[in-house]
C-alpha positions, 0 to 999 in steps of 0.5 A: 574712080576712087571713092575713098577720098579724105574728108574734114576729119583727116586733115588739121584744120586749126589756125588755118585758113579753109576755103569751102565750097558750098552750094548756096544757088538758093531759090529766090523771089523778089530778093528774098530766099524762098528755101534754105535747105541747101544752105542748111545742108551745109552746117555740119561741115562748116559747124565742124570747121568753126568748133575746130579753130579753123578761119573759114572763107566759104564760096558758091556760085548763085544763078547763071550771071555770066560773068556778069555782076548782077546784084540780084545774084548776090550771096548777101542774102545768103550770107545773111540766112547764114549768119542767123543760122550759125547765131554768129556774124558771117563777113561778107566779101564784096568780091570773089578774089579781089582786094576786098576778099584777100584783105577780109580773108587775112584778117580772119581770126579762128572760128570766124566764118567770111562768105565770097561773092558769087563766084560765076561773077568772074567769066574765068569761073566756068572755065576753070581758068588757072589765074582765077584757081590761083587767086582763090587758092592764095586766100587759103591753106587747104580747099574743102569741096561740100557741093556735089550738086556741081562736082561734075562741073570742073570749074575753079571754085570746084575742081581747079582750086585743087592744084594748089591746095590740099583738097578734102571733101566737107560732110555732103560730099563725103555721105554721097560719095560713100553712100552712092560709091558703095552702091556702085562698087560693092552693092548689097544683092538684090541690086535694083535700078529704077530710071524714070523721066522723059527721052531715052537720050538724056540716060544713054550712058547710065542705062548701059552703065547700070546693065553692067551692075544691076539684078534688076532694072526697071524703066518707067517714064516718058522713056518706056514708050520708046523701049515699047516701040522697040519691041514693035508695040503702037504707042499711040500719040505717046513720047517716042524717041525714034533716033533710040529704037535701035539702041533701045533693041541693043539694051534688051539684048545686053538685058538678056545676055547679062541676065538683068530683069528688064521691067517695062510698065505692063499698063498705062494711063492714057489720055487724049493730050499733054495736060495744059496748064501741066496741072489741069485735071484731065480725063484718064484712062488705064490700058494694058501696054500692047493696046494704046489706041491710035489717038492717046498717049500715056503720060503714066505707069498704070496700077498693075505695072506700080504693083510690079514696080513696088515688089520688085523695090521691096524684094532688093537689098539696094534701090537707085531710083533716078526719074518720074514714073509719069507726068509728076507735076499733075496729081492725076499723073503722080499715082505711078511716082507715088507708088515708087516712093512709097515701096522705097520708104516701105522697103528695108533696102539701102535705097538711095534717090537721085536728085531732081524730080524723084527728090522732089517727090520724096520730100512733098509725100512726107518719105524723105526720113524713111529714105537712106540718102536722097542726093542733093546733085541731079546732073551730079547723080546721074553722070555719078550713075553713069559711071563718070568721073566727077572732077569736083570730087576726082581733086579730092586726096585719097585716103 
């Protein structure tokens, strides 16, 4: 895949009528937006369109509504959020490409700014269907994608749209794509990957991917029991995926042929049962990997495999880290996640964090500004990893 796409700056924006798509799929209760942060994310490049004469319609989806019109899904808040972040009158629209959109867009003068509504109210949306890529194309003159969190989703607003128009990418789009790509492509040497969460299932394609990449690569999380397993050692009660031993068994060997490090926890913390609630201070124990008794499970990376984990961070020039080292959502079971965190916010590498957890867990410890880039797109990072086309981002004209 090419990742040397054109961006806002290549193009002439002045006078002409922009769709953007942003990703405005907020978090709310009770009506209200309880973070912003995507929406701020999305100031430069709009900030940039409005400065440079354009007449901006934006557009996102917002929730699962199913081609349904829930009006608790409504961007009306979101258009609200922005108008007072912007400090100017953001229109909104009271349909995606209907009437009332078609007539709004018209209207719009240089340096106005319209809001579509949400574009999964339209059934067509999610299935990339022509006439809803058509419809919103005739509301504008080039079509700029700012939303990585769903450019791996060949939808209409984020992939399709580009049949029939020139297609950029926004600032957001541009810095994961540059940042990420580069990482992938032509990283800086020593290149570590760090792959943390639940099953083995869910990265399949991105462990293999990265064998192909990396110098070292470093498996935490629920996973590690099932790479344990694979080299014959009891796990206790802990998660196995034992559909994956075999392929487990086939990615050390690629391991060893290649000459990657392949680095599973050395110690665990253990204990009896899942905490439930997930936050519930539990008693915990530490054990070397080869000696889980029969009746625990681990639910973490111990204190010696966070040491090795964390050198192994400080020595590389390039960090991914994608996926919690342990139960993350319960203090007692975040110290492995922490430690990660903190080696990659010590480290001098280009380290890059993927989305999901490990974002979350970036942001809460206070690291987020002492890390290069923490993508805003969880499924987009990983299938990104894996080494997949996106379609949101594969539209955009090379440069």
């Amino acid at each position: 895949m090419n990742y040397n796409k054109k961006s806002i700056e290549d193009i002439e924006v002045a006078g002409k009528r922009v769709l953007c798509r942003c990703d405005f799929n907020v978090p709310t209760k009770e009506g209200k937006i309880t973070s912003d942060k995507r929406i701020v994310a999305a100031l430069p490049t709009i900030e940039y369109l409005i400065a440079h004469k354009a007449k901006v319609i934006l557009c996102s989806h917002m929730g699962k509504p199913k081609g349904e019109w829930k009006p608790e899904l409504s961007l009306k808040i979101v258009a609200q959020r922005l108008s007072q972040l912007l400090g100017q009158e953001v229109i909104m629209a009271s349909d995606v490409a209907g009437e009332d959109a078609k007539a709004k867009a018209a209207a719009l003068e240089e340096g106005q700014v319209m809001l579509l509504e949400n574009t999964r109210y339209i059934k067509g949306e999610t299935k990339n269907d022509p006439e809803l890529s058509k419809a919103l194309a005739d509301l504008a003159d080039i079509f700029v994608n700012d939303a990585f969190g769903t450019a791996h989703r060949a939808h209409s607003s984020t992939a399709g749209v580009a049949d029939y128009l020139p297609a950029v990418s926004g600032y957001l789009v541009q810095k994961e794509v540059s940042i990420m790509g580069k990482a992938l492509a032509n990283p800086e040497r020593p290149f570590v990957a760090i792959l943390g969460g639940a099953k083995v299932s869910d990265k399949l394609n991105v462990i293999n991917n990265l064998l192909e990449k990396v110098d070292t690569l470093i498996i935490g999380g629920g996973m590690a029991y099932t790479f344990l397993a694979a080299q014959g050692y009891s796990v206790g009660k802990s998660l196995v995926d034992n559909e994956k031993l075999d392929y487990c068994k086939e990615m050390m060997a690629k391991a060893q042929a290649k000459g990657v490090n392949l680095l599973l926890p050395v110690d665990t913390a253990i204990a009896a049962s899942f905490p439930s609630p997930i936050d519930a201070e539990i008693p915990v124990d530490y054990v070397d990997c080869t000696a889980i008794p029969v009746d625990q499970m681990g639910l973490d990376i111990g204190p010696k495999a966070a040491e090795a984990f964390a050198a192994a961070a400080k020595t590389a020039k390039t960090v991914v880290w994608n996926g919690p080292m342990g139960v993350f959502e319960n203090p007692t079971l975040a110290k492995g996640t922490i430690a990660v965190a903190q080696a990659l916010a010590d480290s001098d590498a280009t380290t890059i964090v993927g989305g999901g957890d490990s974002a979350a867990a970036c942001e809460q410890l206070g690291f987020a500004d002492r890390i290069t880039h923490i993508s805003t797109g969880g499924g987009a990072s990983l299938e990104f990893l894996e080494g997949l086309e996106l379609p949101g981002i594969a539209c955009l004209q090379d440069k």
